[in-house]
N, C-alpha and C positions, 0 to 999 in steps of 0.2 A: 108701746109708744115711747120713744124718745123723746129726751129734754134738756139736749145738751146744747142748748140756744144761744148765739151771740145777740144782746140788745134786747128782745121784746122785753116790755115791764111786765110786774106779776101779775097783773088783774088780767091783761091777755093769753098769757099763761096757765092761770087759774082758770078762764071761759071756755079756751081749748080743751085744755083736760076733763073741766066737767064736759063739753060736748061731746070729746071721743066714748066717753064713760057711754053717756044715754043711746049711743051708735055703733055699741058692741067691745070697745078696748078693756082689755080686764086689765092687763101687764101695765105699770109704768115704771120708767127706767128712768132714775134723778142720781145726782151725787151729790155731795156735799159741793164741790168743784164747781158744781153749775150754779149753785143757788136758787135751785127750781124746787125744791123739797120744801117750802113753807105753802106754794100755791098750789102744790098735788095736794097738799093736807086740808088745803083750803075746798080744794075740786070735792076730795072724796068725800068731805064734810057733807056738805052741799047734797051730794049724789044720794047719802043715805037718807037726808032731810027730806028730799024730793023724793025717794021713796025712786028713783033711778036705779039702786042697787038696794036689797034687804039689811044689808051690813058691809062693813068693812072686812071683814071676811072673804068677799066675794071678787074681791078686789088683792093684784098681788105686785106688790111693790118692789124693787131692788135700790137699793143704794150703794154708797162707796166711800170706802176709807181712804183720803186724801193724803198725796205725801208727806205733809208734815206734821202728820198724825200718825205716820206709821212709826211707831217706838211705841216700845210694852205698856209703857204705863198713860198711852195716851188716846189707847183703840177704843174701850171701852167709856171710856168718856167722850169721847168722838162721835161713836154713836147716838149715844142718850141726847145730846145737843141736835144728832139730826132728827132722833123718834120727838123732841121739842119741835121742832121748825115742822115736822110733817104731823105732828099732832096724834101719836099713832103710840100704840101700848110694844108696838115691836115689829120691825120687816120681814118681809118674806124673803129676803135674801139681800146678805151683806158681801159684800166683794172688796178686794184690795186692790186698789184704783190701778194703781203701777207698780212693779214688783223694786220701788223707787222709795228712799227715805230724803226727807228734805227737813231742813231746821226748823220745828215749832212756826207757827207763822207763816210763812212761808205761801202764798194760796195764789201770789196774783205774779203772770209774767210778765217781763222775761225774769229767767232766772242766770245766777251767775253761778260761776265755779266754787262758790266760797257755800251756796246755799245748800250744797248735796251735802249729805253723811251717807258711811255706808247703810246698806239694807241689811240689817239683824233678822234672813225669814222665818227664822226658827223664833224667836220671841216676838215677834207681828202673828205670827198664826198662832204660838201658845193663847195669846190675847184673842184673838178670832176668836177661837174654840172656845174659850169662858165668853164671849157675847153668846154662841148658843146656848152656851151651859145655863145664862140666866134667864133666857127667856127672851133674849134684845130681838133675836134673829133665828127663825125659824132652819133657814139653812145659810151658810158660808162659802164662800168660793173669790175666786182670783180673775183677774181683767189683766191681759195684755203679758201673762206669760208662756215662754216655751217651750217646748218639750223638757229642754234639759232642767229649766227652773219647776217645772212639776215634777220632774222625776226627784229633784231634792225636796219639794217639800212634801212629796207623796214616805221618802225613805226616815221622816218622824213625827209626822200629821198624825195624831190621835182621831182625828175628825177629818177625812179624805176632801177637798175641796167640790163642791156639788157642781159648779160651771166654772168654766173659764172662757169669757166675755173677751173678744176679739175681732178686728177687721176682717170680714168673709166680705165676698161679691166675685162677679163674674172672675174679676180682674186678679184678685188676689184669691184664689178660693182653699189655701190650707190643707190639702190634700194630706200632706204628712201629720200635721195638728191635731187633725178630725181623728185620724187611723188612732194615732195615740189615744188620744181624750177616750175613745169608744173602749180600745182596751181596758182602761181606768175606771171604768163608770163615768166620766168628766162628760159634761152634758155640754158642748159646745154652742156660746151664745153670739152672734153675730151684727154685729156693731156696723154702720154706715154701709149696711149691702147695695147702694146705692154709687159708692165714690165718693160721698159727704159734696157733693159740688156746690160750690159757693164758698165753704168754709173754708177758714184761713191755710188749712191745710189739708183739704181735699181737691179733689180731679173731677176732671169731668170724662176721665178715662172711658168710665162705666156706663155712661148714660149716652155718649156717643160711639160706645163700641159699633161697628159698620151689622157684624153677626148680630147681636141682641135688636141692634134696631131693623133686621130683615126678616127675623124671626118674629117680632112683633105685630108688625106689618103685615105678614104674612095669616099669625094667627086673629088678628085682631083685636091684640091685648096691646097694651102700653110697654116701651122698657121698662120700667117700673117694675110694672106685676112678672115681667118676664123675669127680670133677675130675685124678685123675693121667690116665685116661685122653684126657680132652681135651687134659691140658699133654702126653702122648702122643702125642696125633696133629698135634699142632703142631710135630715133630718136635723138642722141649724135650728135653736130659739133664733126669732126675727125680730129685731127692734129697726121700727121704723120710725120717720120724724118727719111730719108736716102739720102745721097749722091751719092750712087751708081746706073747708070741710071735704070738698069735693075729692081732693086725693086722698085726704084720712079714710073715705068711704073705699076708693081705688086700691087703697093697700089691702085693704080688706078681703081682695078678691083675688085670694091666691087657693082657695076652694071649688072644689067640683072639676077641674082639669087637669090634664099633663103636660108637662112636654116632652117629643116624639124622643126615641133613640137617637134618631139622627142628629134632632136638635141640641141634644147633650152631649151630644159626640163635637158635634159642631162650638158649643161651650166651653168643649173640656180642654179645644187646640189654643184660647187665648191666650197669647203671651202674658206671663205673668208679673207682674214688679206691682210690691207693696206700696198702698201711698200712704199712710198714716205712720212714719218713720222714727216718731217720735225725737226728731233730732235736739228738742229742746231738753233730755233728761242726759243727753252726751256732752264729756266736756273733760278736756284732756287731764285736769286737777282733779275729776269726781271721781266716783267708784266706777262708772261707766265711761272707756274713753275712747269708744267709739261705736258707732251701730252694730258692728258683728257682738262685742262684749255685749250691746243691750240686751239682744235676738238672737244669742248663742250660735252665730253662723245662719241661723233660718230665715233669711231673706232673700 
Protein backbone atom coordinates (compact mmCIF):
# COMPACT_ATOMS: atom_id res chain seq x y z
CA UNK A 1 0.00 0.00 0.00
CA UNK A 2 1.04 3.44 -0.99
CA UNK A 3 1.21 6.80 0.73
CA UNK A 4 2.36 9.17 -1.47
CA UNK A 5 -0.94 11.44 -0.82
CA UNK A 6 -1.71 14.97 -1.88
CA UNK A 7 -3.87 16.67 1.20
CA UNK A 8 -5.66 13.96 3.47
CA UNK A 9 -4.53 14.89 7.12
CA UNK A 10 -2.83 12.27 9.36
CA UNK A 11 -5.65 10.93 11.42
CA UNK A 12 -7.30 9.65 7.88
CA UNK A 13 -4.17 8.36 7.09
CA UNK A 14 -3.46 6.75 10.17
CA UNK A 15 -7.51 5.00 10.01
CA UNK A 16 -6.60 3.81 6.36
CA UNK A 17 -3.56 2.21 7.22
CA UNK A 18 -4.71 0.70 10.31
CA UNK A 19 -7.82 -0.66 8.12
CA UNK A 20 -5.72 -2.00 5.15
CA UNK A 21 -3.45 -3.78 8.07
CA UNK A 22 -6.82 -5.68 9.67
CA UNK A 23 -7.81 -6.71 5.72
CA UNK A 24 -4.71 -8.26 4.77
CA UNK A 25 -1.74 -5.32 3.68
CA UNK A 26 1.52 -6.24 5.20
CA UNK A 27 3.75 -3.97 2.72
CA UNK A 28 3.58 -0.12 3.41
CA UNK A 29 5.47 2.21 1.12
CA UNK A 30 6.05 6.04 2.88
CA UNK A 31 9.03 8.48 2.28
CA UNK A 32 10.23 11.07 4.16
CA UNK A 33 8.79 13.29 1.09
CA UNK A 34 5.29 12.47 1.70
CA UNK A 35 5.10 12.86 5.45
CA UNK A 36 2.95 9.81 5.92
CA UNK A 37 5.62 7.88 8.05
CA UNK A 38 4.42 9.48 11.62
CA UNK A 39 0.78 7.98 10.88
CA UNK A 40 2.06 4.32 9.51
CA UNK A 41 3.79 4.30 12.91
CA UNK A 42 0.84 5.56 14.46
CA UNK A 43 -1.41 2.67 12.26
CA UNK A 44 1.08 -0.09 13.13
CA UNK A 45 1.12 0.94 16.85
CA UNK A 46 -2.46 0.55 17.00
CA UNK A 47 -2.51 -2.85 14.89
CA UNK A 48 -0.17 -4.63 17.44
CA UNK A 49 -2.42 -3.13 20.47
CA UNK A 50 -5.40 -4.48 18.89
CA UNK A 51 -3.76 -7.64 18.56
CA UNK A 52 -4.59 -7.10 14.46
CA UNK A 53 -0.83 -8.17 13.78
CA UNK A 54 1.33 -10.36 16.77
CA UNK A 55 4.08 -7.62 16.18
CA UNK A 56 5.81 -5.24 14.22
CA UNK A 57 7.57 -7.84 12.69
CA UNK A 58 4.93 -8.91 10.75
CA UNK A 59 4.55 -6.04 9.14
CA UNK A 60 7.17 -4.66 6.30
CA UNK A 61 7.84 -1.09 5.78
CA UNK A 62 10.03 0.86 2.95
CA UNK A 63 11.04 4.29 3.24
CA UNK A 64 13.06 7.00 1.41
CA UNK A 65 15.99 9.16 1.41
CA UNK A 66 14.86 12.54 0.29
CA UNK A 67 17.01 14.78 -1.96
CA UNK A 68 18.31 16.93 0.31
CA UNK A 69 19.47 14.51 2.39
CA UNK A 70 21.26 12.79 -0.05
CA UNK A 71 25.17 13.84 0.96
CA UNK A 72 27.33 11.51 3.24
CA UNK A 73 26.93 12.91 6.22
CA UNK A 74 23.32 13.49 6.05
CA UNK A 75 21.82 9.71 5.17
CA UNK A 76 22.20 8.23 8.31
CA UNK A 77 20.59 10.93 10.25
CA UNK A 78 17.92 11.06 7.85
CA UNK A 79 16.90 8.01 8.56
CA UNK A 80 16.79 7.95 12.39
CA UNK A 81 14.36 11.14 12.15
CA UNK A 82 12.21 8.93 9.84
CA UNK A 83 12.61 5.47 12.35
CA UNK A 84 11.39 8.76 15.01
CA UNK A 85 8.29 9.84 12.93
CA UNK A 86 7.42 5.97 12.32
CA UNK A 87 8.27 5.04 15.77
CA UNK A 88 10.01 1.91 14.58
CA UNK A 89 13.71 0.35 15.98
CA UNK A 90 14.42 0.12 11.99
CA UNK A 91 12.83 -0.50 8.12
CA UNK A 92 12.62 -3.14 6.21
CA UNK A 93 13.83 -1.38 3.33
CA UNK A 94 15.50 1.91 2.79
CA UNK A 95 15.62 3.45 -0.83
CA UNK A 96 17.27 6.46 -2.36
CA UNK A 97 14.26 8.52 -3.37
CA UNK A 98 15.88 10.00 -6.76
CA UNK A 99 19.33 9.36 -7.90
CA UNK A 100 19.20 13.47 -7.31
CA UNK A 101 21.12 15.64 -4.53
CA UNK A 102 19.31 18.97 -3.55
CA UNK A 103 20.55 21.63 -0.87
CA UNK A 104 19.88 20.55 2.81
CA UNK A 105 16.38 21.82 3.07
CA UNK A 106 15.33 21.77 0.29
CA UNK A 107 11.75 19.26 0.53
CA UNK A 108 8.98 21.55 -0.70
CA UNK A 109 8.34 22.52 -4.60
CA UNK A 110 8.97 23.99 -6.96
CA UNK A 111 12.37 23.96 -7.19
CA UNK A 112 14.93 26.28 -8.96
CA UNK A 113 18.22 25.85 -10.64
CA UNK A 114 20.21 27.28 -7.77
CA UNK A 115 18.56 24.30 -5.45
CA UNK A 116 20.36 21.04 -7.24
CA UNK A 117 24.15 19.99 -6.51
CA UNK A 118 25.69 17.34 -8.04
CA UNK A 119 24.77 13.66 -7.00
CA UNK A 120 28.02 12.10 -5.15
CA UNK A 121 26.51 8.21 -5.76
CA UNK A 122 29.31 6.73 -4.56
CA UNK A 123 29.15 8.50 -1.01
CA UNK A 124 25.08 8.45 -0.84
CA UNK A 125 25.49 4.65 -0.99
CA UNK A 126 28.90 4.36 1.08
CA UNK A 127 26.18 5.96 3.79
CA UNK A 128 23.32 3.51 2.58
CA UNK A 129 25.45 0.55 3.41
CA UNK A 130 26.45 1.79 7.08
CA UNK A 131 22.42 2.33 7.66
CA UNK A 132 22.47 -1.57 7.02
CA UNK A 133 25.51 -2.00 8.72
CA UNK A 134 23.79 -0.48 12.10
CA UNK A 135 20.83 -2.13 12.05
CA UNK A 136 18.56 1.17 10.71
CA UNK A 137 17.63 -0.91 7.67
CA UNK A 138 17.19 -4.33 7.08
CA UNK A 139 17.73 -4.11 3.33
CA UNK A 140 18.78 -0.98 0.95
CA UNK A 141 17.96 -0.12 -2.66
CA UNK A 142 17.29 2.80 -5.05
CA UNK A 143 13.80 4.41 -6.60
CA UNK A 144 13.76 5.83 -9.98
CA UNK A 145 17.21 4.67 -11.44
CA UNK A 146 18.47 3.18 -14.91
CA UNK A 147 20.18 0.83 -16.11
CA UNK A 148 23.22 2.73 -16.71
CA UNK A 149 22.96 4.47 -13.16
CA UNK A 150 22.87 0.82 -11.55
CA UNK A 151 25.31 -0.44 -13.66
CA UNK A 152 27.65 2.44 -11.80
CA UNK A 153 26.60 2.00 -8.70
CA UNK A 154 26.52 -1.84 -8.90
CA UNK A 155 30.67 -1.30 -10.40
CA UNK A 156 31.51 -0.16 -6.28
CA UNK A 157 28.38 -1.17 -4.06
CA UNK A 158 29.85 -3.25 -1.30
CA UNK A 159 26.19 -3.90 -0.54
CA UNK A 160 24.28 -4.52 -4.26
CA UNK A 161 20.99 -2.58 -4.12
CA UNK A 162 18.11 -5.09 -3.10
CA UNK A 163 14.96 -3.15 -5.37
CA UNK A 164 14.81 -0.62 -7.56
CA UNK A 165 11.40 1.17 -7.15
CA UNK A 166 10.01 2.49 -10.54
CA UNK A 167 7.00 3.54 -12.71
CA UNK A 168 5.75 0.07 -14.26
CA UNK A 169 1.87 -0.21 -15.75
CA UNK A 170 0.47 -1.31 -18.97
CA UNK A 171 1.59 1.85 -20.41
CA UNK A 172 5.10 2.14 -19.56
CA UNK A 173 5.93 -1.39 -18.70
CA UNK A 174 10.11 -1.49 -18.51
CA UNK A 175 10.91 -4.32 -20.57
CA UNK A 176 14.63 -3.45 -20.81
CA UNK A 177 14.78 -2.41 -16.79
CA UNK A 178 13.11 -5.56 -15.63
CA UNK A 179 15.73 -7.85 -18.11
CA UNK A 180 18.50 -5.95 -16.23
CA UNK A 181 17.27 -5.79 -12.68
CA UNK A 182 16.72 -9.89 -13.16
CA UNK A 183 20.26 -10.12 -14.24
CA UNK A 184 21.46 -8.30 -11.01
CA UNK A 185 19.37 -9.87 -8.50
CA UNK A 186 17.64 -6.10 -8.49
CA UNK A 187 14.05 -7.04 -7.34
CA UNK A 188 12.03 -4.51 -9.44
CA UNK A 189 9.37 -2.63 -7.42
CA UNK A 190 6.50 -0.89 -9.30
CA UNK A 191 5.16 2.47 -8.36
CA UNK A 192 1.61 3.88 -9.84
CA UNK A 193 0.85 0.63 -11.90
CA UNK A 194 -2.21 2.31 -12.30
CA UNK A 195 -1.23 5.87 -14.37
CA UNK A 196 -1.29 7.73 -10.73
CA UNK A 197 -4.65 9.56 -12.46
CA UNK A 198 -5.69 12.45 -10.61
CA UNK A 199 -2.17 13.33 -9.56
CA UNK A 200 -0.35 16.39 -10.47
CA UNK A 201 1.44 14.44 -12.69
CA UNK A 202 -0.07 11.25 -13.61
CA UNK A 203 -2.42 10.22 -16.76
CA UNK A 204 -5.30 8.67 -17.10
CA UNK A 205 -3.34 6.77 -19.95
CA UNK A 206 -3.79 3.55 -18.19
CA UNK A 207 -7.05 3.23 -16.86
CA UNK A 208 -8.61 4.39 -20.14
CA UNK A 209 -6.51 2.26 -22.30
CA UNK A 210 -9.39 0.88 -24.93
CA UNK A 211 -7.37 -3.08 -24.51
CA UNK A 212 -7.29 -3.18 -20.67
CA UNK A 213 -10.73 -1.86 -20.53
CA UNK A 214 -12.01 -4.90 -23.08
CA UNK A 215 -10.09 -7.30 -21.40
CA UNK A 216 -11.72 -6.42 -18.22
CA UNK A 217 -15.03 -6.37 -19.52
CA UNK A 218 -14.66 -9.29 -21.01
CA UNK A 219 -12.99 -11.21 -17.91
CA UNK A 220 -15.03 -9.64 -15.33
CA UNK A 221 -12.36 -8.01 -13.47
CA UNK A 222 -11.90 -4.22 -13.23
CA UNK A 223 -8.88 -2.15 -15.04
CA UNK A 224 -7.53 -2.16 -11.92
CA UNK A 225 -7.09 -5.75 -11.04
CA UNK A 226 -6.22 -6.10 -14.83
CA UNK A 227 -3.26 -4.07 -14.90
CA UNK A 228 -1.87 -5.09 -11.23
CA UNK A 229 -2.34 -8.46 -12.36
CA UNK A 230 -0.05 -8.13 -15.40
CA UNK A 231 2.55 -5.93 -13.36
CA UNK A 232 1.79 -9.44 -11.24
CA UNK A 233 2.89 -11.78 -13.52
CA UNK A 234 5.86 -9.87 -14.56
CA UNK A 235 7.07 -10.73 -11.27
CA UNK A 236 6.91 -6.70 -10.23
CA UNK A 237 6.58 -5.80 -6.16
CA UNK A 238 3.12 -3.90 -6.44
CA UNK A 239 2.46 -0.86 -4.54
CA UNK A 240 -0.95 0.30 -4.81
CA UNK A 241 -2.73 3.40 -3.27
CA UNK A 242 -6.42 3.80 -2.45
CA UNK A 243 -8.15 5.02 0.74
CA UNK A 244 -11.40 3.72 -0.15
CA UNK A 245 -12.03 0.31 1.56
CA UNK A 246 -13.88 -1.20 -1.19
CA UNK A 247 -10.89 -0.78 -3.77
CA UNK A 248 -8.28 -1.50 -0.99
CA UNK A 249 -10.15 -5.00 -0.89
CA UNK A 250 -10.35 -4.91 -5.12
CA UNK A 251 -6.50 -4.72 -5.19
CA UNK A 252 -6.29 -7.41 -3.30
CA UNK A 253 -7.60 -9.57 -5.80
CA UNK A 254 -4.95 -10.24 -8.21
CA UNK A 255 -4.92 -14.10 -6.65
CA UNK A 256 -6.23 -17.32 -7.91
CA UNK A 257 -6.35 -16.18 -11.95
CA UNK A 258 -4.54 -15.36 -15.28
CA UNK A 259 -4.49 -13.62 -17.79
CA UNK A 260 -4.70 -15.62 -21.31
CA UNK A 261 -1.60 -15.46 -23.86
CA UNK A 262 -3.44 -13.60 -25.99
CA UNK A 263 -4.41 -11.08 -23.46
CA UNK A 264 -0.65 -10.48 -22.83
CA UNK A 265 0.04 -10.40 -26.26
CA UNK A 266 -2.57 -8.00 -26.61
CA UNK A 267 -0.76 -5.81 -23.58
CA UNK A 268 2.42 -6.20 -24.70
CA UNK A 269 1.42 -4.05 -28.31
CA UNK A 270 0.54 -0.80 -26.14
CA UNK A 271 2.29 2.05 -27.34
CA UNK A 272 4.54 3.03 -24.78
CA UNK A 273 5.66 6.82 -23.39
CA UNK A 274 6.59 7.19 -19.72
CA UNK A 275 4.42 9.52 -17.54
CA UNK A 276 6.02 10.15 -14.46
CA UNK A 277 9.11 12.28 -16.28
CA UNK A 278 10.36 13.72 -13.57
CA UNK A 279 10.71 17.04 -15.24
CA UNK A 280 10.97 18.84 -12.04
CA UNK A 281 14.68 17.49 -11.14
CA UNK A 282 15.84 18.98 -14.92
CA UNK A 283 17.17 22.29 -15.46
CA UNK A 284 19.67 23.68 -17.77
CA UNK A 285 22.13 25.13 -14.63
CA UNK A 286 21.77 21.56 -12.62
CA UNK A 287 23.56 18.37 -12.94
CA UNK A 288 20.68 17.14 -15.04
CA UNK A 289 19.93 19.24 -18.16
CA UNK A 290 17.57 17.47 -19.62
CA UNK A 291 15.32 14.28 -19.54
CA UNK A 292 17.62 12.03 -21.58
CA UNK A 293 20.79 13.15 -19.07
CA UNK A 294 18.04 12.24 -16.20
CA UNK A 295 16.82 8.52 -17.84
CA UNK A 296 20.27 7.94 -19.62
CA UNK A 297 18.37 7.90 -23.06
CA UNK A 298 15.69 5.11 -21.54
CA UNK A 299 12.61 6.75 -22.29
Amino acid sequence: MGTAVQGPKPDPIRRAVLRAIEIGYRHFDTAAHYETEAPIGEAAAEAVRSGAVASRDELFITSKLWCSDAHRDRVVPALRQSLRNLQMEYVDLYLVHWPVSMKPGRFKAPFTAEDFVPFDMRAVWEAMEECHRLGLAKAIGVANFSCKKLETLLSFATIPPTVNQVEVNPVWQQRKLREFCRGKGIQLCAYSPLGAKGTHWGSDAVMDAGVLQEIAASRGKSVAQVCLRWVYEQGDCLIVKSFDEARMRENLEVDGWELTEEERLRIAEIPQRKINLGKRYVSEHGPYKSLEELWDGEI
